[in-house]
C-alpha positions in Angstrom: 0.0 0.0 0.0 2.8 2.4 0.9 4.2 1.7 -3.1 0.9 3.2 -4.2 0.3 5.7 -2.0 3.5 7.1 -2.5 3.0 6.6 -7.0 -0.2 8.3 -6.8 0.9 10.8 -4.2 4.8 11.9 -4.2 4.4 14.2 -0.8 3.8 11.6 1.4 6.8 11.1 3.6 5.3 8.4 5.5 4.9 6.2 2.5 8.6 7.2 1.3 9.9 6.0 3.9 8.5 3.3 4.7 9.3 1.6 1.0 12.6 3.9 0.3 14.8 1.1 1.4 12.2 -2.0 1.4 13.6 -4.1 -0.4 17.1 -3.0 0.8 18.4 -0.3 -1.8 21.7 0.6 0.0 19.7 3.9 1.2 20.9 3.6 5.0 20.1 5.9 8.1 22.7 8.4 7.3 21.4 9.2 4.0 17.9 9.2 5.0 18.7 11.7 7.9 21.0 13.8 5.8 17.3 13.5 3.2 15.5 14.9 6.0 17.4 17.8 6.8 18.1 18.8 3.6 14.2 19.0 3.0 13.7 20.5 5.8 15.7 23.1 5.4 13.9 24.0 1.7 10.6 22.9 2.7 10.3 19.6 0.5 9.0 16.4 0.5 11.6 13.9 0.6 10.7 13.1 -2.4 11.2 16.5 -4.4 14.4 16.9 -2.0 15.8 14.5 -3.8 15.9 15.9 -7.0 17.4 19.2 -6.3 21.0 19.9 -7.3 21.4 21.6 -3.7 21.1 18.4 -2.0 24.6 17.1 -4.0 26.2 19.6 -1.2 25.0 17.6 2.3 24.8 14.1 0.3 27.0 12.5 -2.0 28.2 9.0 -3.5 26.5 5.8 -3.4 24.0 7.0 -1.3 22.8 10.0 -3.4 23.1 7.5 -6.5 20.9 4.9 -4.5 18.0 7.3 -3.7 18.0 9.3 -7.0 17.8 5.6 -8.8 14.8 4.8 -6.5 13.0 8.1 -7.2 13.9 8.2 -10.8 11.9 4.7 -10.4 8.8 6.0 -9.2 8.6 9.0 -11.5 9.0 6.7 -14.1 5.7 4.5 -13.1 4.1 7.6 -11.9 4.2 8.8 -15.7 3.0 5.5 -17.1 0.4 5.3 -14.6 -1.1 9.2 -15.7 -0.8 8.2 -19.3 -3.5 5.9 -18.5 -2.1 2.8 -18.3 -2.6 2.2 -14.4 -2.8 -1.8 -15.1 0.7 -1.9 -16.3 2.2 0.7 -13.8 0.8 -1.7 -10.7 2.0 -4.7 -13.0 5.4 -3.0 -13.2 5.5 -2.0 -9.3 5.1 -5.8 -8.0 8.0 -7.2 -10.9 10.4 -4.7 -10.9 10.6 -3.7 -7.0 11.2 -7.2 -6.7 9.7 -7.6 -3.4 8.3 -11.7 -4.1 12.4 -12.3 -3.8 12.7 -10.5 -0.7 9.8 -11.9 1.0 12.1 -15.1 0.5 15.1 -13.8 1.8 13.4 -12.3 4.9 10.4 -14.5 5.9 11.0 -17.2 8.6 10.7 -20.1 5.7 9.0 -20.5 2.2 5.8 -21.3 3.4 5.7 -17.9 5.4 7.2 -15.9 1.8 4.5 -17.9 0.7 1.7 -16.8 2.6 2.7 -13.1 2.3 3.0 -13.3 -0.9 -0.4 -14.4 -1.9 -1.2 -11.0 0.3 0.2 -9.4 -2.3 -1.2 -11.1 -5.0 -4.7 -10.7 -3.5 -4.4 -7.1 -3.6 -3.1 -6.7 -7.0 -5.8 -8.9 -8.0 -8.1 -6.6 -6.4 -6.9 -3.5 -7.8 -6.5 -4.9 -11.2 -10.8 -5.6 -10.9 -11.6 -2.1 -9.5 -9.1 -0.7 -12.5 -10.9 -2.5 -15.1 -14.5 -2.1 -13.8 -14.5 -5.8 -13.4 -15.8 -5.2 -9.8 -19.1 -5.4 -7.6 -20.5 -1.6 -8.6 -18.9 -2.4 -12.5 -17.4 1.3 -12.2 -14.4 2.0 -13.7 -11.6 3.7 -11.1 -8.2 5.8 -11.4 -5.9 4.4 -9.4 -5.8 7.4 -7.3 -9.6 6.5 -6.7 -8.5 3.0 -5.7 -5.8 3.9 -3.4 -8.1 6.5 -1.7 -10.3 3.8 -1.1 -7.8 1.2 0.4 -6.4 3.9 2.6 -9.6 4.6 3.7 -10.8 0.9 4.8 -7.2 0.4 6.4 -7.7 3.5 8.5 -11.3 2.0 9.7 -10.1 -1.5 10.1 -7.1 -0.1 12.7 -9.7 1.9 14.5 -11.7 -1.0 14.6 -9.0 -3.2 15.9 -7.5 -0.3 18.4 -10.9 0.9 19.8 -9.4 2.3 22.7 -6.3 3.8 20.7 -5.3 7.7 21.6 -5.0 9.3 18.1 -7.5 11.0 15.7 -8.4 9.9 12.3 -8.3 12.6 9.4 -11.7 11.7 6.8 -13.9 13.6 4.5 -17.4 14.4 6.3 -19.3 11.7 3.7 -16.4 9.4 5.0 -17.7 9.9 8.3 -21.3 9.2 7.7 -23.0 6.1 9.7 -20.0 4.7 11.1 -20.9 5.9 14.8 -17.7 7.2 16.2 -17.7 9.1 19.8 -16.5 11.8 18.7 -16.9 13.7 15.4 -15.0 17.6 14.8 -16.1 19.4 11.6 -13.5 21.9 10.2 -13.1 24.3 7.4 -17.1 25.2 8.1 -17.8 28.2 6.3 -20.8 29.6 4.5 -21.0 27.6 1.0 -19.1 24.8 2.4 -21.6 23.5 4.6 -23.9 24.0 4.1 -23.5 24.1 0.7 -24.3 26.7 -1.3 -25.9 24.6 -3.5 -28.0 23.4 -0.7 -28.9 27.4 0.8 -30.0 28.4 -3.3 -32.4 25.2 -3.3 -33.4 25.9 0.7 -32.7 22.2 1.6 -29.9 22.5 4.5 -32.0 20.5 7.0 -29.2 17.1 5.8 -26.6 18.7 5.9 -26.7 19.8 9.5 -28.5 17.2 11.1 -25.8 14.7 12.1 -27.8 12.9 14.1 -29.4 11.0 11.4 -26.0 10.1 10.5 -25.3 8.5 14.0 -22.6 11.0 14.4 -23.2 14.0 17.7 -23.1 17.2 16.8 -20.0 19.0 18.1 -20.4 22.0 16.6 -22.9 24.0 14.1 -23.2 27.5 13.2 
């Protein structure tokens, strides 16, 4: 998930680091720290960082070679994926990242690569349907749409699992709709947002602010 997240979405740090060196790439500690300050400093993503000339001056050698190979990678399946050809962008993600081989080399034996593997396959499987429209709704989705969605469910099935957990979940208000959480802060509410102006023209507001119906308290309302 991190792999697409990070190909449909090149700011997210959190992604890039959790794939930039997995499987190994020879992009150690010292060059992600060195990564970090340097886009810090200029107020990048690790991602753009990378790119800039200015970063030859706190990074250097195998390293800089390494993580310039790895994002030279994912621009390269990032422009393949907006020229439309999402199927064989994911299809090129799983081969050439070459991650079945070091399921092998890390997993406790073959039957474990195994199992984690089919994981993998699973979920290709799955986005492959949802790309083609060969899915439940028969709707066609970007992969942008598709990763969206994943993200989405993962975020619901942690707070599922972690009930108890301290930590707030970030979610579009639609996202939010019926799923009955304690607790439920609207921001961004200004007049045309929500309600929407579309909804104040047509004088039909009454759904948008009753969150009740939604199974959701309301915190706050204007």
């Amino acid at each position: 998930m991190a792999y697409l997240r990070l190909l449909t979405n090149q700011d997210d740090d959190n992604a890039f680091l959790r794939i930039v060196n997995t499987p190994r790439r020879e992009i150690g500690p010292v060059t992600l720290e060195k990564l970090g300050n340097y886009a810090n400093m200029r107020g990048k993503s690790l991602f753009a960082a990378s790119f800039e000339l200015g970063l030859q001056e706190h990074l250097n050698g195998r390293g800089l070679e390494s993580l310039q190979r790895f994002t030279r990678w994912i621009v390269e399946l990032s422009d393949q994926f907006e020229r439309g050809d999402a199927v064989d962008a994911v299809r090129s993600l799983v081969r050439d990242s070459h991650y079945e081989d070091w399921l092998y080399e890390t997993s406790s034996s073959p039957k474990a690569a195994e199992m984690r593997m089919k994981n993998v396959s699973d979920l290709y499987s799955w986005i492959v349907a949802d790309l083609e429209g060969d899915n439940y709704d028969n709707e066609v989705k970007t992969l942008r749409e598709v990763v969206q969605r994943l993200t989405l469910r993962d975020m619901m099935e942690r707070g599922e699992d972690n009930d108890d957990a301290d930590q707030v979940q970030l979610m579009t208000l639609h996202a939010s709709k019926g799923l009955e959480f304690p607790y439920v802060y609207l921001v961004g509410m200004e007049e045309g947002l929500l309600p929407h102006q579309s909804s104040i023209d047509e004088d039909n507001v009454e759904e948008e602010r009753d969150w009740r119906m939604w199974g959701s308290p309301v915190l706050s309302e204007r």
